[in-house]
C-alpha positions, 0 to 999 in steps of 0.5 A, a space after each residue: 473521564 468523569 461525569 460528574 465534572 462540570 462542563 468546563 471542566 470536563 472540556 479542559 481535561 479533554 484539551 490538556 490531554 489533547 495538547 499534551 498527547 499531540 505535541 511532539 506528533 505537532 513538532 514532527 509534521 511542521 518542524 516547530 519549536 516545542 509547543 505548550 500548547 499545540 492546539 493553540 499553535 494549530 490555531 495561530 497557523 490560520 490565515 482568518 482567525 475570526 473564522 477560527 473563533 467561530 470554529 472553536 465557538 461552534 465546537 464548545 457550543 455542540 460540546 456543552 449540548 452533548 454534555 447537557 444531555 447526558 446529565 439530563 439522563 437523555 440520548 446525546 445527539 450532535 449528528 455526529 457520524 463515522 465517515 462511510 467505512 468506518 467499522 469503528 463503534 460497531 458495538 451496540 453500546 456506542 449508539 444505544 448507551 447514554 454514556 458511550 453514545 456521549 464518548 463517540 459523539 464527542 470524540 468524533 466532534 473533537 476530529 472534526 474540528 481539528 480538521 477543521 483548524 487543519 483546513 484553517 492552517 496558512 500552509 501550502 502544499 506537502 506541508 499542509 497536507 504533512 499536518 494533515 496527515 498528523 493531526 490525523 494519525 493522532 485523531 485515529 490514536 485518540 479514538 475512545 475504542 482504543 483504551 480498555 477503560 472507554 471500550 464498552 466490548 473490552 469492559 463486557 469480556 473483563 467481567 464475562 473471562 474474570 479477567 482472563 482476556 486482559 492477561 490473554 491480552 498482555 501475553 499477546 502483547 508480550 509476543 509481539 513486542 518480541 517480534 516488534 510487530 503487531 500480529 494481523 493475522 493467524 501466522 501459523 496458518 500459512 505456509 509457503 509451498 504449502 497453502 499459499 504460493 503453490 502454483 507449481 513451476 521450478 526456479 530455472 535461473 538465480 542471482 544475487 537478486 533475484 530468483 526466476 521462477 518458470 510456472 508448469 503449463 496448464 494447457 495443452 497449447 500455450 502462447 509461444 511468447 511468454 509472460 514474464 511478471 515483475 512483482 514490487 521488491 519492497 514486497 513477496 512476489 506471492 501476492 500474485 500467487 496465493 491460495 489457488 482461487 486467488 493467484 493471478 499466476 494461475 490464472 494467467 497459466 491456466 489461460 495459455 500463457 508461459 509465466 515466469 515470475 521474478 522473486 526479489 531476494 530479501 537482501 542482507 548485509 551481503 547485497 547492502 549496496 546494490 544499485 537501481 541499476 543492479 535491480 534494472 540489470 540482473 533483475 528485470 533485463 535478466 529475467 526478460 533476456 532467460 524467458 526469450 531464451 527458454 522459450 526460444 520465442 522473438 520476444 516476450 510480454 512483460 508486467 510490473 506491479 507497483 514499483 515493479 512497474 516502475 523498474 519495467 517502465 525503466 528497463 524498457 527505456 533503457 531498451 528503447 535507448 539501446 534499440 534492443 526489440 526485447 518486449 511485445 507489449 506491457 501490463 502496469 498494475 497500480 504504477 507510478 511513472 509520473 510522481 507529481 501527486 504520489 499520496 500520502 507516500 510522498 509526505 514521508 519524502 522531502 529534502 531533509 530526509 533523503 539527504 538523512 538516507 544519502 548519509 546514511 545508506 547512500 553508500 551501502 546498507 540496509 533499509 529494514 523491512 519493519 520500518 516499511 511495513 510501518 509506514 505502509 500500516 500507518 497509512 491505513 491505521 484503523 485498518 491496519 493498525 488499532 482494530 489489532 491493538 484492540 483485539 489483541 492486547 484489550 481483548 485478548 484475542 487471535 487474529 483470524 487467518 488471512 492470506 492478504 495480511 500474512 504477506 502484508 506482514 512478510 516485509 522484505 529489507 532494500 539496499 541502501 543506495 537503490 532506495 536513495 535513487 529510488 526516492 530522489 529521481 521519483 518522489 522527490 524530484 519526479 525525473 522519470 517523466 522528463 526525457 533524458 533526466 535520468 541516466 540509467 545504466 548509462 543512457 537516457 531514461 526517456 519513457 516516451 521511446 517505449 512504442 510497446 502496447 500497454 495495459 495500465 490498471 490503476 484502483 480507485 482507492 488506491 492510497 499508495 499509487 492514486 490512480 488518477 498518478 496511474 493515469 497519467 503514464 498515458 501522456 508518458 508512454 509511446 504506443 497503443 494504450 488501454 487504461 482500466 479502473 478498478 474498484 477498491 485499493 491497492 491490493 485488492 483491486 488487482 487480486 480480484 478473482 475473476 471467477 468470484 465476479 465481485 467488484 467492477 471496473 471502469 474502461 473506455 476510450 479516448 483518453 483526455 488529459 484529465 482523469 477526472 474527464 475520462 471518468 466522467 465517460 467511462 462505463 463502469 462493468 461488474 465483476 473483475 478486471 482480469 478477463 479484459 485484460 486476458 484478452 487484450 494479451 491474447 493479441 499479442 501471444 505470437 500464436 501457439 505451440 504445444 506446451 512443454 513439459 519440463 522447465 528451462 533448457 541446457 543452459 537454465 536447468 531447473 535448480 529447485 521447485 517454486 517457490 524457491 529458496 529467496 522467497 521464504 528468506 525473512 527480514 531481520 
């Protein structure tokens, strides 16, 4: 970029780096053919090319004045802003320094207009919003405080270190192109058992899925029924039991409860075609069934996360449908049941690439761990993915330590044939919500025979399970049900410590077909979620007893300490 070009000229190497660097993201989204030049593709997709004059008018129009600005050796203003949360262009120099404060402005224009051709486009439906998606990872790619030369923090730490934060840099890029990931956290600062997953209990039962974990009581008395957690198999169970003031297991444990957690194995080639219906079977029905036992109580209370949530709606049915009274009531934490608008997930899924997964895994295999990790990432890119780009390899520094990071790099590898199930009955085909559409386990999945008490939480930042999807498991399910919102995303509207009274939450009844409409009427409290919840289980403990002190029984004896041999298996 240099300033000394004229406009037009300057314009014109923007646009052809523009047209070059988006064309096979543009060929990617929509399935065209190779593209010269793909903005103008963009442009011929509108379905009113006056307005998309006028939009390119106005756009050249605030370019030229920017630009016009800086030659005159003023201030650039275009009111051009970072939308609310965007940590991007912290820097003092990106509002302050004529030249960088024409780079931010100006990039950000050039986003807001592709959003604006975007919006143009005569495009219906997931492919719309699969261009938007696109068009945005490339916008978020392009950002000037991505490269070195355009990065003012960059440019002061090479002239401050000689140097040395660059070759910093490439040594950290160097490492981390040998573990094919991006480092997000300081990963020698954890370890299982030591400083995160450290709630003590004993694995009591294990299989070639799943470890059962039995967590020591806390209290003198406890609820006779237990609590039974069932975490997300695309994920470490330890997101519910971090540090001590973070873990939701010690919470639960440290409120009366019996807890046992499922911890998923992270499968090799060995587990390569297990089934939804194994994950059904010998993980969540076996885990209910050994809880029931070891604890000798009529029946146990259950909660799922996320698609842990999903397989326990599931099994549920499938206990309904065999009139097996297993479960007294069900917590759902950011769950999808009904798969009508699954988020920006729902754009990786479509016919063409599940058939590609049928071909390929349906029959037995692996899904690595590393390619979810990256899809997951790319949802939130400058969160997840370029502010450690920019640390790491431009500046050359170490990410800081973070329990939340460390586990969102700790993937976890999924059978083939389980996936495919998973994405056709959910994402693509939304069966869960249809009674009997589904067969599993050779009966009828049908979610509105699950007459157990629930309590759903959903977040409202959620970019992986909306909550407003989350909302709709109230027309699904049988049964009282208590919804509650919680502030923030997916992860961090449900661990949030009661005791650090941070965030608040929506609750409320009724409950009206449109979320928006109970929205509307809810009342927004401070602090956590967890207490609420606390006590709605408290209904349903069965009465107390006096806690024991050693895990399992005769049949279930306590074969190693939490948190077990599954969960420190890496992905390959």
């Amino acid at each position: 970029m240099n300033p000394a070009q004229s406009p037009e000229a300057f314009l014109a190497s923007i646009a052809q780096a523009g047209n070059d660097m988006a064309k096979n993201w543009l060929q990617l989204a929509t399935g065209a053919p190779s593209q010269p030049q793909p903005l103008d593709y963009l442009a011929r997709l509108s379905r009113d090319p006056e307005r998309v004059g006028a939009l390119q008018a106005g756009y050249l129009e605030k370019q030229a004045k920017l630009w016009n600005a800086l030659a005159a050796g003023k201030a650039p203003d275009a009111d051009a802003r970072p939308e609310a949360g965007d940590r991007r262009f912290a820097a003092k120099e990106w509002r302050d320094n004529p030249y960088y404060s024409y780079l931010r402005q100006s990039y950000l224009l050039a986003g807001e207009f592709l959003g604006q051709l975007v919006d143009s486009a005569e495009l219906e439906g997931q492919a719309k919003e699969r261009l938007r998606f696109t068009v945005q990872q490339w916008v978020d790619a392009m950002s000037p405080e991505n490269f070195a030369a355009t990065n003012p923090e960059v440019l002061r730490d090479v002239q401050a270190t000689r140097g040395e934060s660059l070759a910093r840099g490439l040594a950290n890029l160097l490492a981390d192109a040998g573990k094919g990931r991006i480092s997000q956290t300081d990963e020698g600062a954890f370890e299982l058992g030591r400083n995160l997953a450290v709630t003590p209990g004993q694995v009591v039962h294990e299989n070639a899925l799943m470890q059962l974990i039995q967590y020591a009581p806390a209290t003198a008395q406890v609820a006779k029924r237990p609590l039974v957690m069932v975490p997300p198999c695309i994920n470490k169970y330890y997101i519910l039991d971090l540090q001590p003031e973070n873990s939701f297991v010690r919470y639960a444990v440290g409120r009366g409860h019996t807890v046992f957690m499922v911890s998923w194995r992270n499968v090799g080639p060995e587990q390569g075609a297990r089934t939804w219906d194994d994950y059904l079977e010998m993980g969540v029905l076996e885990a209910l069934r050994c809880a029931r036992e070891i604890t000798g109580a009529d029946r146990v209370n259950a909660l799922g996360f996320c698609v842990g949530g999903t397989l326990l709606g599931t099994a549920l049915a499938v206990l309904a449908a065999r009139g097996e009274d297993l479960v007294e009531s069900v917590t759902y934490l950011t769950t999808m049941l009904d798969f009508s608008e699954p988020g920006q997930i729902g754009l990786f899924v479509d016919q063409a690439s599940v058939a590609q997964r049928d071909a390929t895994l349906g029959r037995g295999g692996i899904l690595p761990g590393a390619e979810l990790a990256a899809v997951f990432s790319s949802l939130r890119a400058n969160d997840l993915i370029w502010p450690y780009v920019v640390n790491n390899y431009l500046k050359g520094g170490r990410p800081a330590a973070f329990d939340l990071l460390h586990w969102n790099a700790d993937s976890t590898n999924l059978p083939g044939p389980m996936v495919c199930t998973y994405l056709r009955d959910t994402y693509l085909e939304n069966k869960l919500r249809v009674p009997g559409a589904t067969i599993s386990l050779g009966v009828p999945v049908d979610l509105g025979r699950v007459d157990r008490p629930s309590f759903i939480v959903a977040t409202r930042e959620d970019h992986i399970v909306p909550w407003r999807s989350a909302y709709r498991s109230l027309g699904l399910l049988g049964g009282d049900k208590t919804f509650v919102l919680g502030a923030s995303g997916h992860v961090a509207g449900v661990i949030n410590p009661a005791a650090k009274n941070r965030r608040s939450y929506w609750a409320g009844a009724p409950y009206p077909q449109d979320p928006e409409a109970w929205l509307q009427r809810a009342a927004e409290r401070p602090g956590s979620w967890w207490p609420q919840w606390a006590g709605w289980l408290g209904q349903y403990g069965g009465g107390t007893r006096k806690a024991r002190k050693k895990p399992g029984n005769a049949r279930y004896p306590a074969i190693e300490p939490a948190p077990g041999r599954y969960v420190k298996q890496k992905a390959n």
